[in-house]
TORLOSE-678103 format. One record per atom (N, C-alpha, C): atom name; residue in three letters; x, y, z. Coordinates in nm, 4 decimals. Last residue first. Example, Ala and Ser with C-alpha at 12.3 -4.5 7.8 and 13.67 -1.06 7.14 Angstrom:
<pts>
PT   at    aa          u          v          w
PT    N   Ser     1.2850    -0.2250     0.7080
PT   CA   Ser     1.3670    -0.1060     0.7140
PT    C   Ser     1.2900     0.0030     0.7870
PT    N   Ala     1.3190    -0.5690     0.7800
PT   CA   Ala     1.2300    -0.4500     0.7800
PT    C   Ala     1.3200    -0.3300     0.7800
</pts>
This chain:
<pts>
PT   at    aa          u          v          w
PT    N   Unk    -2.2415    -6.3296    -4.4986
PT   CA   Unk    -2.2980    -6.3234    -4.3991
PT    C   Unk    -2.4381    -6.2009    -4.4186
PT    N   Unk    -2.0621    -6.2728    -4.7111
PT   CA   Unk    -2.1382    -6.4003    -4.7323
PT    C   Unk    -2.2037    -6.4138    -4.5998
PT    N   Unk    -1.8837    -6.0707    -4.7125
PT   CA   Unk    -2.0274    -6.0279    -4.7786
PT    C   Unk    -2.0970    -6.1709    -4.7616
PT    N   Unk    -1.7331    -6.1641    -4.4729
PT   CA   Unk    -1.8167    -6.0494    -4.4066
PT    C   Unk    -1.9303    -6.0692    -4.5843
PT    N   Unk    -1.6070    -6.3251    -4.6336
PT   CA   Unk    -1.6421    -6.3705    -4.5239
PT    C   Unk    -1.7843    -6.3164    -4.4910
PT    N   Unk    -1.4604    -6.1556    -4.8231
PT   CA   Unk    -1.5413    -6.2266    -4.8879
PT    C   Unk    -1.6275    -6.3359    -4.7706
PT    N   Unk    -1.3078    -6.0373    -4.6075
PT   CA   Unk    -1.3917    -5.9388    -4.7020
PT    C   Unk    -1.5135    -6.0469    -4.7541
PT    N   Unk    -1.1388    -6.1918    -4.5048
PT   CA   Unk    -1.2325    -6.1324    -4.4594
PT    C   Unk    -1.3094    -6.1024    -4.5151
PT    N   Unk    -0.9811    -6.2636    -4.7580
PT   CA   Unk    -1.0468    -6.3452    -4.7838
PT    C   Unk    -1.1556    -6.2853    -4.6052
PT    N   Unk    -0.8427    -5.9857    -4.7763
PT   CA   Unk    -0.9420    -6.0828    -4.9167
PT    C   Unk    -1.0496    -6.1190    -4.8254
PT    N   Unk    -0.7106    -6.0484    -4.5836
PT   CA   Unk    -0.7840    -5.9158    -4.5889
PT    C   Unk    -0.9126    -5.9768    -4.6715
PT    N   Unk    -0.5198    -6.2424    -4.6408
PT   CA   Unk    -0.6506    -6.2464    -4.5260
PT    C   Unk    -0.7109    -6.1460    -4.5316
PT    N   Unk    -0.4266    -6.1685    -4.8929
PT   CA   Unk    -0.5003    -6.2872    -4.8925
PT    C   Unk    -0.5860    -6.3161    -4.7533
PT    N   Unk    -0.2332    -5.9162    -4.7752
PT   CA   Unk    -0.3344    -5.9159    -4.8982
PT    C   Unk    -0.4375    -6.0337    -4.8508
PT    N   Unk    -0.0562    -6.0661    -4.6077
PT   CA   Unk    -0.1663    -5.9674    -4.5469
PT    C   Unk    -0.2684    -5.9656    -4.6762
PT    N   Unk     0.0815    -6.2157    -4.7979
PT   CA   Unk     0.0018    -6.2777    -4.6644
PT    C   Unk    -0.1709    -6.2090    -4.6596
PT    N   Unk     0.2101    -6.0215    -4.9962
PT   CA   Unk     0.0963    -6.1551    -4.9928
PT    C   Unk    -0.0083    -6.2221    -4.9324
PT    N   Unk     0.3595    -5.9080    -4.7580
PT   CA   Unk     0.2396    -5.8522    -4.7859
PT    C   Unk     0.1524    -5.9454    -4.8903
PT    N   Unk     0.5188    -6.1479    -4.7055
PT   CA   Unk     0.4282    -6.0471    -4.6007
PT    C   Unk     0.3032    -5.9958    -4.6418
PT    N   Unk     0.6428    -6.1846    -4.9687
PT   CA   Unk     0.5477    -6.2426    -4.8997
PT    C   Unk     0.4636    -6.2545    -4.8161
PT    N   Unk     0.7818    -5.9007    -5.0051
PT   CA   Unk     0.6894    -5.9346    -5.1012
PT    C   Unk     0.5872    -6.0688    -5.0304
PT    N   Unk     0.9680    -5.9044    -4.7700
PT   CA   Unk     0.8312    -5.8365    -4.7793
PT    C   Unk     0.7866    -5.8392    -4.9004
PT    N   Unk     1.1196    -6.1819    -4.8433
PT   CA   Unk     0.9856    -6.1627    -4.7076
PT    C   Unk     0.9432    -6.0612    -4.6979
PT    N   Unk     1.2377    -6.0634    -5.0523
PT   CA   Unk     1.1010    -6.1967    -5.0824
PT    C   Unk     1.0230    -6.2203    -4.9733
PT    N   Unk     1.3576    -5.8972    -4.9904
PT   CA   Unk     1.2611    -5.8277    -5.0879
PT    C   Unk     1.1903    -5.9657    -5.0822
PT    N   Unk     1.5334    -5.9807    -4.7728
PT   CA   Unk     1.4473    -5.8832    -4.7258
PT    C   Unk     1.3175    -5.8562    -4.8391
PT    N   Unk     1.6927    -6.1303    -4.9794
PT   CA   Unk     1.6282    -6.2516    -4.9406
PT    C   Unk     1.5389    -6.1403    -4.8561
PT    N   Unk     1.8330    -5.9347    -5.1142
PT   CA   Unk     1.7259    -5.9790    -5.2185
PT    C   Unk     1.6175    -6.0923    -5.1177
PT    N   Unk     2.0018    -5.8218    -4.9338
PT   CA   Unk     1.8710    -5.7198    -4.9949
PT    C   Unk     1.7734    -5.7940    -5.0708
PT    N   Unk     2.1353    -6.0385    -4.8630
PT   CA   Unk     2.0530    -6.0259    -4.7931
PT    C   Unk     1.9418    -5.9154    -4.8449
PT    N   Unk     2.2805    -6.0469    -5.1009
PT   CA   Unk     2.2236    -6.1482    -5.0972
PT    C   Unk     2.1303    -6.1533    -4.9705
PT    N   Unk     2.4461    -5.7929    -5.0538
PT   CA   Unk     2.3685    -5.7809    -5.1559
PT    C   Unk     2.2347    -5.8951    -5.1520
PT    N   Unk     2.5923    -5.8890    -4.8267
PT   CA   Unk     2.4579    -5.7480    -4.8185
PT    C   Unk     2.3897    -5.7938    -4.9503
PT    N   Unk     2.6737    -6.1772    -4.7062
PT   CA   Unk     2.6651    -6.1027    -4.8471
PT    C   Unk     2.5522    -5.9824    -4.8383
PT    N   Unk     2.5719    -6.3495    -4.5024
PT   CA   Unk     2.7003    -6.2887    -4.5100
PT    C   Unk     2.6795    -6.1731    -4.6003
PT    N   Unk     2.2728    -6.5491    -4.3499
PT   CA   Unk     2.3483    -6.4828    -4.4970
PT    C   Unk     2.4578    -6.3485    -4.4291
PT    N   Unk     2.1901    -6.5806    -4.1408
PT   CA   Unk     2.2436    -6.7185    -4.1896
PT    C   Unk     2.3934    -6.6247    -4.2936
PT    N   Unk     1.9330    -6.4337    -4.1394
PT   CA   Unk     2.0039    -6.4390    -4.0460
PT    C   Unk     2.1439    -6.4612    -4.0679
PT    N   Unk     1.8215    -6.5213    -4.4488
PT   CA   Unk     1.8471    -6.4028    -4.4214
PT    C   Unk     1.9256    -6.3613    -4.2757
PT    N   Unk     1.6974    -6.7739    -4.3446
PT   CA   Unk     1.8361    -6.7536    -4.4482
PT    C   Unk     1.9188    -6.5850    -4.4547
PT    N   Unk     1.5162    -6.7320    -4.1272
PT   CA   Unk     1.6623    -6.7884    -4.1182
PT    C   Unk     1.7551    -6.7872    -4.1971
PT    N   Unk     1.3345    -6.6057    -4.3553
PT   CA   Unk     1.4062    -6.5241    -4.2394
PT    C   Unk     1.5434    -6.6014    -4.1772
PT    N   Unk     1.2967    -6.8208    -4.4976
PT   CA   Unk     1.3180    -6.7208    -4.5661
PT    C   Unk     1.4256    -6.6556    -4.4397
PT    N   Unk     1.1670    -6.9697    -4.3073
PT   CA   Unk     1.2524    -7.0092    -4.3995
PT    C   Unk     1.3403    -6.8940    -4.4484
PT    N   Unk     0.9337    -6.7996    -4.2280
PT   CA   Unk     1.0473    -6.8618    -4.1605
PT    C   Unk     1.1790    -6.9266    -4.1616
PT    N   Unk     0.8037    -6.8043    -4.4405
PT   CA   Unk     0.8569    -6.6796    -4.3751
PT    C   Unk     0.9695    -6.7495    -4.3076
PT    N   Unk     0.8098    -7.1070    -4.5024
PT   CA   Unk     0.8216    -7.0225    -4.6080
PT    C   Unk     0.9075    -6.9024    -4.4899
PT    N   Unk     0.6019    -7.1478    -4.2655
PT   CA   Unk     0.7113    -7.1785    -4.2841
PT    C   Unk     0.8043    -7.1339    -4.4382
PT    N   Unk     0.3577    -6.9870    -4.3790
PT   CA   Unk     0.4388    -6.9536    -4.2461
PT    C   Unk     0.6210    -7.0115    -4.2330
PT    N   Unk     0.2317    -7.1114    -4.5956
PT   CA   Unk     0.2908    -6.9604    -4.6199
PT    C   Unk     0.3829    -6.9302    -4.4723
PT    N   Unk     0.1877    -7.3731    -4.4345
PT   CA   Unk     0.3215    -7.3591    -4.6017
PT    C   Unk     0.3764    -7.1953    -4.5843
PT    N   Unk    -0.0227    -7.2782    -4.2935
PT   CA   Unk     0.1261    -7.3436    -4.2041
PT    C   Unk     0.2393    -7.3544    -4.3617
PT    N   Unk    -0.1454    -7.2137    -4.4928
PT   CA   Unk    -0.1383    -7.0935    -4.3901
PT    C   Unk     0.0197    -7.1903    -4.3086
PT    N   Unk    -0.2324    -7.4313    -4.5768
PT   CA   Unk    -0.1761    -7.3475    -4.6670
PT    C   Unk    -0.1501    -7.2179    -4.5786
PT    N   Unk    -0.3387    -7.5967    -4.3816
PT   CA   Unk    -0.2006    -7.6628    -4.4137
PT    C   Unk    -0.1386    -7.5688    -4.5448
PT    N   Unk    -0.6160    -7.4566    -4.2948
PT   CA   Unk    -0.4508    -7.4326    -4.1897
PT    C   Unk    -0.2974    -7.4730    -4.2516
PT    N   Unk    -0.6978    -7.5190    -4.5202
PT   CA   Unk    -0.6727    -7.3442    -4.4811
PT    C   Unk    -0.5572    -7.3290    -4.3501
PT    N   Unk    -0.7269    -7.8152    -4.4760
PT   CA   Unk    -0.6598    -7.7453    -4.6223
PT    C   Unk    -0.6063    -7.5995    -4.5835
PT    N   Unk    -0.9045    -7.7857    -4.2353
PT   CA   Unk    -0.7827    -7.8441    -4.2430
PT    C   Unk    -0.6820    -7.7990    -4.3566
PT    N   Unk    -1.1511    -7.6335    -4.3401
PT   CA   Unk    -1.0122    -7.5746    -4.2765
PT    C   Unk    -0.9043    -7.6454    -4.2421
PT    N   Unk    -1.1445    -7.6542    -4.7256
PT   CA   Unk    -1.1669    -7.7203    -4.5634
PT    C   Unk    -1.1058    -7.6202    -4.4627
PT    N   Unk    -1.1825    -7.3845    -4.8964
PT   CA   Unk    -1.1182    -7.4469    -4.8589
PT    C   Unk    -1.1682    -7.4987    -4.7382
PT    N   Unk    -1.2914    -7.1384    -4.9454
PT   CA   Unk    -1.3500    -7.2270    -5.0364
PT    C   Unk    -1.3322    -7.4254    -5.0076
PT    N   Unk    -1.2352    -6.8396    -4.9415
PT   CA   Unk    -1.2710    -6.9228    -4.8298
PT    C   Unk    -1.3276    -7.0605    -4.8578
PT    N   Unk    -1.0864    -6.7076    -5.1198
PT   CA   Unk    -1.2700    -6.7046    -5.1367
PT    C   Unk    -1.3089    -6.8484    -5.0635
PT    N   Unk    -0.8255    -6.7742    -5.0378
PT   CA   Unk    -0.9069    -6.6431    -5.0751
PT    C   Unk    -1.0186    -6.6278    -5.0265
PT    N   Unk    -0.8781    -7.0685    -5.1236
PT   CA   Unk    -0.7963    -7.0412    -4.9691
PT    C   Unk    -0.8518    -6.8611    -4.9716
PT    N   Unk    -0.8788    -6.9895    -5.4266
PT   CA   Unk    -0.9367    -7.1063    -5.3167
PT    C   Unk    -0.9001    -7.0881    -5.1472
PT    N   Unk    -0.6248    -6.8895    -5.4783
PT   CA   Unk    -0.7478    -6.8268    -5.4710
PT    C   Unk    -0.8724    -6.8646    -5.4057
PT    N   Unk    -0.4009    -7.0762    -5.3670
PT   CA   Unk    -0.3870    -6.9680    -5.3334
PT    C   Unk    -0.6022    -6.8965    -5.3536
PT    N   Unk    -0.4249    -7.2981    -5.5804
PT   CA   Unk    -0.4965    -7.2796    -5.3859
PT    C   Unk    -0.4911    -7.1796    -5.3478
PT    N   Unk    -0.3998    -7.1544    -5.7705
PT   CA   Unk    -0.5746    -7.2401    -5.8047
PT    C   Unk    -0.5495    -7.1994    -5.5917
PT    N   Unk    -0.1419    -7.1231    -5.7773
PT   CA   Unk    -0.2118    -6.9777    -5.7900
PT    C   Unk    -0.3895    -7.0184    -5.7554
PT    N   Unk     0.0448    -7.2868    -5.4857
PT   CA   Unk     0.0106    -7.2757    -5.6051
PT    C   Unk    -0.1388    -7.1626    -5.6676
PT    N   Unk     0.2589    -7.4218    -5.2741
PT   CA   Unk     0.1190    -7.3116    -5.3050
PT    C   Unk     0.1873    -7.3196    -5.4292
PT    N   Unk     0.2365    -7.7789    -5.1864
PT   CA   Unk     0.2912    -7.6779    -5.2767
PT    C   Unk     0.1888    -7.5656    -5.2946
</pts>
């Protein structure tokens, strides 16, 4: 389950990488999830809202590896 503690943990690189792949394979399947429902879906309206949770999660994504470069590159 993501959650806001792994989410920041996984951030500030804090995480095994086994843990960093099995919260990176959650946020992936999620997209993927998401996107098949959005294939799946009939209803415009019910597809504008399932487009607003894969680019609100996209850019989640992107946010949290940017982060967590950042906090890579100052610990070197």
């Amino acid at each position: 389950m993501i959650t806001a503690e792994r989410t920041l943990k996984y951030m500030k690189n804090e995480m095994t990488l086994k843990e960093s792949h099995e919260y990176r394979e959650e946020r992936l399947n999620r997209f993927v999830e998401l996107s098949r429902k959005f294939s799946e879906e009939e209803s415009k309206s019910e597809r504008v809202l399932i487009q607003k949770q894969i680019n609100a999660l996209a850019v989640r994504m992107a946010r949290e590896d940017n982060i967590r470069r950042q906090f890579r590159k100052a610990r070197r």
